[in-house]
ZATOR-761601 format. One line per field, with one value per residue (C-alpha): x, y, z. Coordinates in steps of 0.25 Angstrom, whole numbers. Layout:
! ZATOR-761601
X <- [X	...]
Y <- [Y	...]
Z <- [Z	...]
! end
This chain:
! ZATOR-761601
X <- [-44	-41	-26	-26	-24	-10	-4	8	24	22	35	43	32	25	11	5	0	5	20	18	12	18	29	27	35	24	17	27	26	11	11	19	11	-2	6	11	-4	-10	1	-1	-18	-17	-8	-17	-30	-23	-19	-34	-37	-25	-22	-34	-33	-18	-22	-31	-21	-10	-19	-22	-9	-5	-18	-15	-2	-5	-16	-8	0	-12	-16	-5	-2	-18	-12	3	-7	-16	-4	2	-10	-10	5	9	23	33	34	19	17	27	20	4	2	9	2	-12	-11	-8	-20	-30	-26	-37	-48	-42	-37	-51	-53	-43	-46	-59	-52	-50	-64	-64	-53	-58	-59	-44	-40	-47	-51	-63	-69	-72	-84	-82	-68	-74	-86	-75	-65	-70	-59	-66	-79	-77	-71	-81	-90	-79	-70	-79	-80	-92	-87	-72	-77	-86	-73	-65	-74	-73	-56	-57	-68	-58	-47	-51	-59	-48	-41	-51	-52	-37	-33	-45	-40	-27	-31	-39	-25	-20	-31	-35	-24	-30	-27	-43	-38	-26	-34	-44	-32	-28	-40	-44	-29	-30	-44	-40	-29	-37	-45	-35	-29	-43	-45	-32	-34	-46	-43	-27	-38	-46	-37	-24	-26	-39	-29	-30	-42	-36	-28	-27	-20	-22	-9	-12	-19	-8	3	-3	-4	12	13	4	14	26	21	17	29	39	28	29	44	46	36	43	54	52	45	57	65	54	48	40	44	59	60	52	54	66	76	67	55	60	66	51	47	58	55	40	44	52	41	32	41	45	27	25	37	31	17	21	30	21	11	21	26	11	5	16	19	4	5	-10	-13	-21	-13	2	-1	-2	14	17	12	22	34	35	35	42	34	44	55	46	41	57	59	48	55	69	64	51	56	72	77	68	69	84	86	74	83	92	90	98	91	77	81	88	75	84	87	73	65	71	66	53	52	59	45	35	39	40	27	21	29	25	7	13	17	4	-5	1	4	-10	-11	2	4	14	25	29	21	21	12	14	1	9	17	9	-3	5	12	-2	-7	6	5	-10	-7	5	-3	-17	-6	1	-13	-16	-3	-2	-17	-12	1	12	15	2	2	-7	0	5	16	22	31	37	40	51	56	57	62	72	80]
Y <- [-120	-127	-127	-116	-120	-113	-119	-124	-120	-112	-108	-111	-104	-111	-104	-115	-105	-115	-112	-97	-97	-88	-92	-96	-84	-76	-81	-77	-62	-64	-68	-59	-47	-53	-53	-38	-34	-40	-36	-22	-22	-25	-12	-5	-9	-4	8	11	12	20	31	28	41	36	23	25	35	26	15	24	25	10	7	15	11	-4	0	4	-6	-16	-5	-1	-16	-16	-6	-11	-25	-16	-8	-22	-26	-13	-12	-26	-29	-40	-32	-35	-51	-54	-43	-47	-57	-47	-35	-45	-49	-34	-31	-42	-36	-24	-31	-32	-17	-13	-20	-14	-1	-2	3	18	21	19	30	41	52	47	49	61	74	75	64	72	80	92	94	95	104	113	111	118	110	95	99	103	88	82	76	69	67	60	47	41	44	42	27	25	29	19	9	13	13	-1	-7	-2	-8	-19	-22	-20	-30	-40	-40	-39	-50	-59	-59	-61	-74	-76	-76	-86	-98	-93	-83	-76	-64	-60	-59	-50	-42	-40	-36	-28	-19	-18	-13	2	6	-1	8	20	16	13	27	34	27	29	44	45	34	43	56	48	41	49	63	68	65	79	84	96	92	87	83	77	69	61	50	47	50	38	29	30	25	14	11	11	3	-8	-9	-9	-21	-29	-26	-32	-43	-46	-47	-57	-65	-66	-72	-83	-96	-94	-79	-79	-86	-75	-62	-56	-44	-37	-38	-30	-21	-17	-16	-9	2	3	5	18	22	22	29	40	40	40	53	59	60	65	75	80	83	89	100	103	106	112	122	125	127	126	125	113	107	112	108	93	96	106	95	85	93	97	89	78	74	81	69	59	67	67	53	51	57	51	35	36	43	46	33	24	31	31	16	11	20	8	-4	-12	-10	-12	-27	-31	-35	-34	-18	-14	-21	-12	1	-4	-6	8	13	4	11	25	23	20	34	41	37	40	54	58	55	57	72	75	70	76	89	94	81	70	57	44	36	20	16	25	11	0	3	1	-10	-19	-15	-18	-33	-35	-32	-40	-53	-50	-48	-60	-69	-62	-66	-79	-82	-81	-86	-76	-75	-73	-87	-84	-71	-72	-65	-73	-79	-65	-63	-75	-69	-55	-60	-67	-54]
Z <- [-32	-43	-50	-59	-75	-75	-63	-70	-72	-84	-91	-78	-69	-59	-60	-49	-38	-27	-32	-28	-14	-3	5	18	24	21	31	42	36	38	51	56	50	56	68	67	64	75	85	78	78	94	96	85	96	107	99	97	112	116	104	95	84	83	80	70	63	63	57	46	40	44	36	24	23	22	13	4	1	-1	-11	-18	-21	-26	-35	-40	-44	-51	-56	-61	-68	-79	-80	-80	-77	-70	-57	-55	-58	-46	-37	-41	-29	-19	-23	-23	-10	-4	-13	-6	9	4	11	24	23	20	35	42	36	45	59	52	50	65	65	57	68	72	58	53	56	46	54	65	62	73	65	52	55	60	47	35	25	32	33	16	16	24	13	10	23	32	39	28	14	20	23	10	3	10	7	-8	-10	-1	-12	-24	-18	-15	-26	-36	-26	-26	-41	-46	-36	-40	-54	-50	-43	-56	-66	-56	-58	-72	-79	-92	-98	-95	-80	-83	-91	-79	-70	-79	-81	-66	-65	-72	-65	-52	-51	-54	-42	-33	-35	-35	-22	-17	-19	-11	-1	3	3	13	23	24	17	25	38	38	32	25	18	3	-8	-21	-23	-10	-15	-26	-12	-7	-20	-22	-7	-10	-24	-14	-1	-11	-19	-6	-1	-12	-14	1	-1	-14	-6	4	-6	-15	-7	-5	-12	-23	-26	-26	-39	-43	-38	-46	-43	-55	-47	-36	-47	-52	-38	-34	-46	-44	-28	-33	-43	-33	-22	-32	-35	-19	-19	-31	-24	-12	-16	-24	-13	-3	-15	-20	-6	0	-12	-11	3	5	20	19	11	15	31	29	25	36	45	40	40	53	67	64	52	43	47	41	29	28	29	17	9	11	14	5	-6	-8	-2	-8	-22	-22	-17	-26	-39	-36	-45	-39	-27	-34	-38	-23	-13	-3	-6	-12	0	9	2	0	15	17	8	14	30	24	17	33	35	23	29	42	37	28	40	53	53	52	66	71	67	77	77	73	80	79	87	89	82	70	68	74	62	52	56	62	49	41	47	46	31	30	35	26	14	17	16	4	-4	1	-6	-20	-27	-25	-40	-50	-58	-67	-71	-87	-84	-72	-83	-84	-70	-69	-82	-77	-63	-68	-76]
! end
């Protein structure tokens, strides 16, 4: 490839891409989350022989929990693009690469359609001919149209992640305000489809768990939790970067300070949502509504609904009211990490009751998903990022970020 035109220092900014190439410690975390995922996948094989329908129930929420990071980075870059703003010039590359791990979710979304009958009742056709709330649903609710719709959000996604980061890589070799401009108008209806497809994709996966039951603020539920397991990501990534060559000449207490409050505004989005849902349904106290409650407030379940609502929410919004503690990595990396574990819980929560009625249970593939998932994602990331300079060169307000890193 040949050098691009404006691989120059420019008013004291070295815009060669070479200059802003990953550390070398990077590696190390990728390593060791391919090694984690592959430990991980063995356990998840054996888990498959020995407790199949808790395997593929556990890898459904590991699997949407991870998703959702890549995704709700899709959506803070596309979020940057219409808005603008400092906070996300430093954080494009991060937010790009989680953004490119999309095709390879798509791949390991594959092993759930092998699971459906573990997952959900409306797969089994001698329950619903006997239900008269699924057979209603079953037009919509069954095995074909729930993967045809799959395959729909995936192309969304991915498409608006193919383009956005191919422009991106565009701005680098050749910046003009004709790519801007292109970033900037697939940004609005990009997130209109991310948050239609979102909708219909929290229906699909997690809501029809349990087939009688229905709400319509749960796809916007699921959109704040993408908002908050993004930001406490970047915010730890950030984090380690910082204190690395090229980025700790960059990154700036002020950065993590405009993390730090969309990390609350998203926390109070995430409580707002969820509250919300409890006080409607259980004021209406509709039996097919009000059940999917009564399931999680008895048995055990009601300690980790309790523990939400103290470590996801109050905790977090007080420590994040903290300003001081916004602008010190070494205080805010901690909250984030608090929120990216009760954000597991708070998946954990929304799905497992349906299978567990009566108590509390955690089984052990509950915490292997995740983490096999967690470290298959981390190394896939890690490629990604280190494909592209970790700062946008060819971005014309890159001469802003030292500026406002250095207030």
């Amino acid at each position: 490839m040949s050098e691009p035109r404006h691989s120059t220092v420019a008013h004291g900014i070295d815009r060669r891409p070479e200059a802003w190439s990953a550390p070398a410690a990077l590696d190390r975390v990728g390593t060791l989350g391919l090694a984690v995922g592959l430990g991980g996948a063995a356990l998840l094989v054996l888990g498959f022989f020995v407790a199949r329908e808790e395997l593929f129930r556990a890898y459904l929420v590991g699997y949407t929990y991870w998703l959702g990071i890549a995704l709700g980075s899709l959506a803070l870059a596309l979020l940057y693009h219409l808005t603008g703003g400092q906070w996300g010039t430093v954080a494009r590359r991060p937010l790009e690469a989680a953004s490119r791990t999309l095709p390879a979710l798509l791949v390991l979304f594959v092993p759930l359609l092998f699971g459906l009958d573990a997952i959900y009742e409306w797969a089994h056709e001698e329950v619903v001919a006997e239900d008269a709330i699924l057979l209603h649903k079953s037009p919509y609710l069954n095995a074909g149209a729930w993967t045809l719709r799959a395959a729909v959000y995936f192309a969304v996604w991915i498409g608006l992640a193919l383009a956005l980061n191919r422009w991106s890589a565009r701005q680098d070799r050749e910046p003009s305000v004709g790519v801007i401009v292109r970033m900037r108008r697939l940004a609005a209806p990009g997130l209109v489809l991310y948050v239609l497809s979102i909708t219909f994709a929290a229906m699909d996966w997690l809501m029809s768990v349990d087939g009688h039951w229905y709400s319509t603020i749960y796809g916007v539920w699921l959109l704040g939790g993408h908002g908050v397991s993004a930001l406490a990501f970047l915010i730890l990534l950030a984090g380690f970067l910082s204190r690395r060559a090229p980025l700790d000449a960059v990154i700036r207490k002020v950065h993590f300070h405009d993390w730090g409050k969309l990390l609350l505004a998203f926390t109070l989005l995430w409580t707002y949502f969820s509250l919300s849902q409890f006080l409607i349904i259980w004021s209406g106290n509709v039996p097919e509504e009000v059940l999917w409650y009564q399931y999680r407030l008895h048995g055990g379940w009601e300690a980790v609904g309790l523990a939400l609502a103290l470590l996801h929410f109050a905790l977090p919004f007080l420590l994040l009211l903290s300003r001081d503690l916004k602008r010190d990595v070494k205080l805010l990396a901690p909250v984030a990490a608090l929120l990216l574990v009760m954000h597991w819980v708070d998946y954990f929560w929304n799905v497992m009751p349906a299978y567990s009625h009566a108590d509390f249970a955690l089984h052990w593939l509950d915490l292997v998903a995740p983490i096999a998932l967690g470290g298959l994602w981390l190394w896939l990331f890690v490629r990604e990022l280190k494909k592209r300079p970790l700062l946008p060169v060819g971005d014309p307000n890159l001469e802003e970020v030292f500026e406002h890193g250095s207030h």
